[in-house]
C-alpha positions as CSV (number, residue, x, y, z in Angstrom):
1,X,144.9,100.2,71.4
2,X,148.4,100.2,70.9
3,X,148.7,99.7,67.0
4,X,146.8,103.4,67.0
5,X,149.6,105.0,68.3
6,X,152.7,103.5,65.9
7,X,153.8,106.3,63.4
8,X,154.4,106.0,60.0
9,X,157.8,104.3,60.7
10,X,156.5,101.3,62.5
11,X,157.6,102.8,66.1
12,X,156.0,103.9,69.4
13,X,157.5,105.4,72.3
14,X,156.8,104.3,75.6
15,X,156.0,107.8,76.5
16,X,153.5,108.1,73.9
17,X,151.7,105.0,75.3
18,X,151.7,105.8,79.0
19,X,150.0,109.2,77.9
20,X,147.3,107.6,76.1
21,X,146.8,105.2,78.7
22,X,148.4,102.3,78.3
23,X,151.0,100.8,80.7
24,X,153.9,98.9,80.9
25,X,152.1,95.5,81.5
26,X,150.6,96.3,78.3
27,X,154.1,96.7,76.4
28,X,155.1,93.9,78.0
29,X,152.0,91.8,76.4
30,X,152.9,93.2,73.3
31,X,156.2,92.1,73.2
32,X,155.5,88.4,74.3
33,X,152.7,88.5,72.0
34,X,155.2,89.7,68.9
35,X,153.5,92.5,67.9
36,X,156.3,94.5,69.1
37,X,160.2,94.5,69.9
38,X,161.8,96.3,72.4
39,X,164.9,98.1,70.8
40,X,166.0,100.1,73.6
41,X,164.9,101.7,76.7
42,X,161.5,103.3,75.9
43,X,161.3,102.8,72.0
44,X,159.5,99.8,70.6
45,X,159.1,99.1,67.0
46,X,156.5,96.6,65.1
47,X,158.0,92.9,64.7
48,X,157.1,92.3,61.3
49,X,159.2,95.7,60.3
50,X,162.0,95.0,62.5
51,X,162.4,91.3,61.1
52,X,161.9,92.6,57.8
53,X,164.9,94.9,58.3
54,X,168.7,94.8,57.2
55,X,171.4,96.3,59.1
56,X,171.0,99.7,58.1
57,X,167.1,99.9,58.3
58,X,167.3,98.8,61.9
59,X,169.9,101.2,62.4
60,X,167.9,103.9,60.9
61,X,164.5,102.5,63.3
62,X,167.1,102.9,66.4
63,X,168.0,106.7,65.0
64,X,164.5,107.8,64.3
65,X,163.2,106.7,67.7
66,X,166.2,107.7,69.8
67,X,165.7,111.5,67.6
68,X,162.1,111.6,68.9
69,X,162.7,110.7,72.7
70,X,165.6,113.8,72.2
71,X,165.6,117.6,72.3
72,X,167.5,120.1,70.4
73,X,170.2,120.0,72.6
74,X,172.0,117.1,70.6
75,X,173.2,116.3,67.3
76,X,173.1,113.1,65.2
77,X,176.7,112.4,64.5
78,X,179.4,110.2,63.5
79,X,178.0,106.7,61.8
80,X,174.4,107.8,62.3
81,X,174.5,111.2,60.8
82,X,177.1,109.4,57.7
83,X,174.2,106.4,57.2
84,X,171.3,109.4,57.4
85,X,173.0,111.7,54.9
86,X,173.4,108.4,52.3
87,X,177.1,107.5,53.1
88,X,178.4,103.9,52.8
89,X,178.0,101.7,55.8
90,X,180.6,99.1,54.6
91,X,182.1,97.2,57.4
92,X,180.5,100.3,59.9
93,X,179.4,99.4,63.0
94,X,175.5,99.9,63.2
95,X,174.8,98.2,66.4
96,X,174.5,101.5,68.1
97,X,173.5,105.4,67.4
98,X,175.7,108.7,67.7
99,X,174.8,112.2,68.6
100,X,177.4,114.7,69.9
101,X,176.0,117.4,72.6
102,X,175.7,121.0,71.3
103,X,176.7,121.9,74.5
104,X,179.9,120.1,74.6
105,X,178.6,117.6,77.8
106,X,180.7,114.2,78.3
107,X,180.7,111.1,76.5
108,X,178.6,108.6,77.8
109,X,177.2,105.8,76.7
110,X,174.0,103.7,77.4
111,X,171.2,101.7,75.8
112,X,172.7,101.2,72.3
113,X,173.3,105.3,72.3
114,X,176.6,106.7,72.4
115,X,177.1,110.2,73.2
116,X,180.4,111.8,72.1
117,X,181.9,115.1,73.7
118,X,183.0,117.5,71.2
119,X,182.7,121.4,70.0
120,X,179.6,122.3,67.4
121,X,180.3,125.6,65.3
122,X,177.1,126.7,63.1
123,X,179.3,125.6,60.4
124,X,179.4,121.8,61.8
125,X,175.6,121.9,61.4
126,X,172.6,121.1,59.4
127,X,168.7,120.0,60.1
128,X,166.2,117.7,59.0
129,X,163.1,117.5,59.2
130,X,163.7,115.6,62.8
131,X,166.6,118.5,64.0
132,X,169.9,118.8,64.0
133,X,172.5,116.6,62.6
134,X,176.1,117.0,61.4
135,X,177.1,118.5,58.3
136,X,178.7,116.4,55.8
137,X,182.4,117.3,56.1
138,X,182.1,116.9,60.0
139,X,180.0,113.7,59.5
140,X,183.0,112.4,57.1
141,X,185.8,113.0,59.4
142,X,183.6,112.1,62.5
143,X,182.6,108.7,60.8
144,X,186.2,107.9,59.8
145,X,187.9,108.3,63.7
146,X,185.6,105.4,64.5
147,X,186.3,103.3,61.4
148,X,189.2,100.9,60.5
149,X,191.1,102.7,57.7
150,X,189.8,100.8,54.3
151,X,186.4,102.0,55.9
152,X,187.3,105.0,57.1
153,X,189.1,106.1,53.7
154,X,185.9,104.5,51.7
155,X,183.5,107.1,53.4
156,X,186.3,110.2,53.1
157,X,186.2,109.2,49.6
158,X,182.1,108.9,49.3
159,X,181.4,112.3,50.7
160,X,183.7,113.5,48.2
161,X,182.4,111.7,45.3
162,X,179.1,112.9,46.2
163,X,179.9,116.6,46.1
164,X,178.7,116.6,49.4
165,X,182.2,117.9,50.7
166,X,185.9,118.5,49.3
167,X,189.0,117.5,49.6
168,X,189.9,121.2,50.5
169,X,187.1,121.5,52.8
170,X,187.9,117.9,54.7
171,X,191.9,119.4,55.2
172,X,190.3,122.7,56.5
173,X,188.4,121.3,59.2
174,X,191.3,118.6,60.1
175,X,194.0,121.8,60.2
176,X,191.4,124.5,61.9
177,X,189.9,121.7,64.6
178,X,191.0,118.3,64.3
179,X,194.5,117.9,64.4
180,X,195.0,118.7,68.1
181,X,192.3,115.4,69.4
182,X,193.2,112.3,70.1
183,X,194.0,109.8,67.6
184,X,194.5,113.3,65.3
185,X,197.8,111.5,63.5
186,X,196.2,108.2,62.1
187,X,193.0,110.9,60.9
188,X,195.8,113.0,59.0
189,X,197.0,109.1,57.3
190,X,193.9,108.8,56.5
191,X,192.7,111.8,54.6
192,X,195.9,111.4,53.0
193,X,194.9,108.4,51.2
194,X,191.8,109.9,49.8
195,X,191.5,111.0,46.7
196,X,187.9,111.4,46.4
197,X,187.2,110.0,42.6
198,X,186.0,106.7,43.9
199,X,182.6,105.3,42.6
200,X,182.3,102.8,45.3
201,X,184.2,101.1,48.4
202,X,185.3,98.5,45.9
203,X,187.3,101.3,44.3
204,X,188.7,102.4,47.0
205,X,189.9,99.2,48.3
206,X,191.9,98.3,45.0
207,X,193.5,101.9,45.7
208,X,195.0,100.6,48.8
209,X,195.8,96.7,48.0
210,X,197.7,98.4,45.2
211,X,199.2,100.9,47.5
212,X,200.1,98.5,50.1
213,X,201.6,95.9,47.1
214,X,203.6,98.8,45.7
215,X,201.6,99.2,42.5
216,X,202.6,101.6,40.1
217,X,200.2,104.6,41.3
218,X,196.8,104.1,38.4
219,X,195.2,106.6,36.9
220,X,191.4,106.7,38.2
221,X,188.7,107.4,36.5
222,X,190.4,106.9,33.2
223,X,188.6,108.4,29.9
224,X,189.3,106.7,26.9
225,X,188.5,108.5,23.2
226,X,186.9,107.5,20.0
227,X,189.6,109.2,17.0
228,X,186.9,111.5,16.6
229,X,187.7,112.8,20.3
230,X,184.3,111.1,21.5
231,X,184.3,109.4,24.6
232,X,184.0,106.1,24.0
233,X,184.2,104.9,28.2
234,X,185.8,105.2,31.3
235,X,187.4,102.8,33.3
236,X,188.2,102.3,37.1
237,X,192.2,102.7,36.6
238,X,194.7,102.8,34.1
239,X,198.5,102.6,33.1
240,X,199.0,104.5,30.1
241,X,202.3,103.7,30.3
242,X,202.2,100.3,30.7
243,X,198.7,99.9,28.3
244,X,197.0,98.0,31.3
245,X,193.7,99.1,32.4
246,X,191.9,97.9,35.5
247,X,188.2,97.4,36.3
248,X,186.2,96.5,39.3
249,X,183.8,94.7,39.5
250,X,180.9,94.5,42.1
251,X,177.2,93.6,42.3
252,X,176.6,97.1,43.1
253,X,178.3,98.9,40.7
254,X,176.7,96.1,38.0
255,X,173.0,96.9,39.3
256,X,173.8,101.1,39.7
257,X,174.7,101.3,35.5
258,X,171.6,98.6,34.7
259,X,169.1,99.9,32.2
260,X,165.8,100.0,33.1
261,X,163.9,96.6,31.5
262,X,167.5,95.6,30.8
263,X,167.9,91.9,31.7
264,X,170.8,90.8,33.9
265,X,172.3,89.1,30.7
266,X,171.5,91.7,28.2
267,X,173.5,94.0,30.8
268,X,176.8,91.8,31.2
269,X,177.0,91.0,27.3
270,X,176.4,95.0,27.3
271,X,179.5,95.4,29.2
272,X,181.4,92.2,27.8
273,X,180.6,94.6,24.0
274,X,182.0,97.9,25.8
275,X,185.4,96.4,26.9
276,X,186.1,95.0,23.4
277,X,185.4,98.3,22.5
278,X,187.6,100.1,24.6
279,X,190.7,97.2,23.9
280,X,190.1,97.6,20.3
281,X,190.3,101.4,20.7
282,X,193.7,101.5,22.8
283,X,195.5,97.9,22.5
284,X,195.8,97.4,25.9
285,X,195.5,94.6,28.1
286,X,192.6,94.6,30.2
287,X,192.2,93.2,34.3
288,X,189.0,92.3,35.8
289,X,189.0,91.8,39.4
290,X,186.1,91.1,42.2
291,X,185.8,90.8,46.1
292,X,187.9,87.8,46.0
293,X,191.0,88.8,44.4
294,X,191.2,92.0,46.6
295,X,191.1,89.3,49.6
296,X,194.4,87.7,47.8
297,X,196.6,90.9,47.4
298,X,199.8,89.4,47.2
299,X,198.6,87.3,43.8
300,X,196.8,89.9,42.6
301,X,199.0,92.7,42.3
302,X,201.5,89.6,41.3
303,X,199.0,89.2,38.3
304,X,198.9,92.7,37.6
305,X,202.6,93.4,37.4
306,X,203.0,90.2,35.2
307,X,200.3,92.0,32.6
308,X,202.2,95.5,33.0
309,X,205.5,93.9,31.6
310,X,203.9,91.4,28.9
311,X,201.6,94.6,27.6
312,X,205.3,96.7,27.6
């Protein structure tokens, strides 16, 4: 009886089941049985979806059956509204859901659901096709009181990126709402060290090793010209002054520019072609660095500097 009454996203509510006549022996069976886990008070979800799941998904499965069990008179928010609109969820905490009353009620939290406290203007709004959630420059800032700063700057910098906010907008809503909460003066730091042109958190994270390091500020997003005033690429950040330009790398960013049919070696020898290009074009020294060198900053911006002054 039960597996008539999961929706299309693998969930049923307990509530759904008592009114079709189930009960909660039945659940129970269910559960011991594996056809279903118990993610929080009254929502269930099928096994083989929930084991199937990453981080995210399951988050997603908590959202979407936590939405259902709510009315109108709440807001998905913060992390929940950020991973729902697309956002990054890099080093994001996902073991629980957000939603902010409309009605400004206390924070409370229970059952893997947090509720914040805080005021909704029409303009801190939008709706799915489930209800209401936060709008994306509210989402951004919410997100980023709850994340450590690389994080936290790494999602400012997304929503950006996106063109689901700006820069502008963000400062707005800090200035006109924001800067009299708590924890309002490490917010401010933050938005301060986001610039917005950011492809992924990998970007933004070299931005701040080399901040920290006291890197010569880069150039992101740097275009670089045929003579006939094509573009012939851009890279992640450059030193014109210093001829050094600097690339990322990541497995995302490899797979986002992959062609379709391309192979995974047709697409690095692809790339390895386009930086000879581009060194060719400007005679400057190019750097390469992953996951791991950002984990050794020191070295790092030591091999960067050395490149600056042999280049010069």
């Amino acid at each position: 009886m039960l597996e008539h009454l999961v929706d299309a996203h693998g969930i049923l509510l307990r509530r759904d089941a008592i009114a079709a006549g189930s009960t909660d022996n039945a659940l129970k069976r269910a559960v011991r049985a594996g056809f279903l886990v118990r993610i929080r008070q009254g929502v269930y979800v099928l096994r083989g979806i929930w084991e199937n799941s990453d981080p995210v998904a399951r988050h997603r499965l908590l959202l979407e059956g936590t939405r259902q069990l709510y009315d109108d008179n709440v807001a998905a928010s913060h992390v929940s509204a950020c991973i729902e609109q697309g956002g990054p969820n890099w080093r994001l905490d996902l073991t629980s859901v957000h939603f902010t009353s409309l009605y400004g009620k206390g924070e409370r939290s229970a059952a893997r659901v947090i509720h914040h406290r805080g005021e909704l203007l029409v303009n801190d709004l939008t709706r799915d096709e489930r209800g209401w959630l936060t709008a994306p420059a509210r989402t951004a800032l919410d997100t980023a009181t709850l994340a450590d700063l690389e994080p936290a700057v790494a999602v400012l910098d997304w929503y950006v990126q996106a063109g689901l906010t700006t820069l502008t907008a963000l400062f707005d809503l800090y200035d006109q709402r924001m800067r009299v909460w708590p924890d309002s003066l490490r917010l401010r730091h933050i938005l301060g060290l986001t610039d917005g042109r950011a492809e992924s958190f990998g970007e933004t994270r070299t931005r701040l090793v080399l901040r920290v390091a006291r890197v010569p500020a880069p150039i992101a997003q740097y275009e670089i010209k045929h003579p006939s005033g094509l573009l012939a690429g851009r890279v992640d950040f450059a030193w014109p002054e210093f001829k050094v330009m600097l690339e990322f790398d990541g497995l995302i960013k490899y797979h986002r520019f992959r062609r379709p049919s391309e192979t995974v070696e047709e697409m690095v020898i692809r790339e390895k072609q386009r930086e000879d290009m581009l060194r060719e074009l400007t005679g400057w020294v190019m750097i390469r660095i992953t996951w791991a060198d950002l984990d050794r900053p020191e070295a790092t911006a030591a091999r960067i500097l050395r490149a600056m002054r042999l280049a010069a």
